[in-house]
N, C-alpha and C positions, 0 to 999 in steps of 0.2 A: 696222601699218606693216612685220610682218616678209615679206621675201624682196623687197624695190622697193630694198635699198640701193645695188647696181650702176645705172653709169647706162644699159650694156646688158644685154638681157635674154640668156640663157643657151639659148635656144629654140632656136635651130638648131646647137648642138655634134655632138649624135649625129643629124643630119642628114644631114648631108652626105659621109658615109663609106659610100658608097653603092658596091657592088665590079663590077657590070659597067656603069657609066653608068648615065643616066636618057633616056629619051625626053622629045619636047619637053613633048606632054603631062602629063608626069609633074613637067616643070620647072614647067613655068604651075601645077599645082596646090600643089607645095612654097613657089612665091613667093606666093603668094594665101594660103595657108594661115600661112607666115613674116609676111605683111604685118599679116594679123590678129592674129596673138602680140603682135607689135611694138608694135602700134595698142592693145590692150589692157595691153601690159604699160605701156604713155604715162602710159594713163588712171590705171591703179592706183598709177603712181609718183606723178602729178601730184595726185594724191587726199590720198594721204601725204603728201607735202610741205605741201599745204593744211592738214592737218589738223594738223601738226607747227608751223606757223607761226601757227597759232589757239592751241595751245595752249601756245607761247612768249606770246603775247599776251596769252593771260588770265591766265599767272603759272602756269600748272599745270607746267610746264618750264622750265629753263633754259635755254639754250645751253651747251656746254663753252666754260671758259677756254681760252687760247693753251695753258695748262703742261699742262692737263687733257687738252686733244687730243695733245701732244708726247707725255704720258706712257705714253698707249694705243698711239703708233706706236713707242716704244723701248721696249714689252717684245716686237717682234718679230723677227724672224730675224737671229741675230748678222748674216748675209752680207748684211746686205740696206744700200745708200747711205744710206735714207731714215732708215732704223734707226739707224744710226752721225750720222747728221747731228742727229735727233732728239736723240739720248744725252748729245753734245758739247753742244748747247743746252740742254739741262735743267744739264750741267753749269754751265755758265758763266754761269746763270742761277740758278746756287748751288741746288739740288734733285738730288737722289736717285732716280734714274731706278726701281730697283726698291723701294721704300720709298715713296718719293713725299715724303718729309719733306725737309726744307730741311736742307742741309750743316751 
């Protein structure tokens, strides 16, 4: 299931920094060749999610808790809203943001 966790694919980054333009040609095959990434990269996410939901199913996995999810987004970049929002909720929800232990 690793590299499908974006819900887009990364495929045309270093694409499109192309320095004298492209011809039209050149454009029909970048999109036809993008379209196929894409289309493949569907299949392998939707693959993984099947198989991630099978295996919630049979008990082989869990899902994360609410506090479990907050806890993995507030150990990230102090600057970050989501971070700070996560931090405050763990607090107020009496938990220890870097420990994980209950106040």
């Amino acid at each position: 299931m690793a590299g499908v966790g974006s819900v887009m694919s990364d495929y045309m980054t270093d694409k499109v920094k192309l320095r004298n333009g492209t011809t039209q040609n050149q454009r029909a095959a970048l999109e036809k060749e993008a379209t196929r990434a894409r289309d493949d990269y569907a299949t392998r996410r939707a693959a993984a999610k099947a198989e991630y939901a099978s295996k919630v199913k049979s008990g082989e996995l869990r899902p994360p808790t609410s506090i479990e999810s907050m806890m993995k987004v507030a150990r990230g970049h102090q600057d970050n809203d989501s971070v700070k929002a996560a931090r405050r909720a763990l607090r107020k929800r009496g938990y220890d943001w870097k420990t994980g232990r209950r106040l």
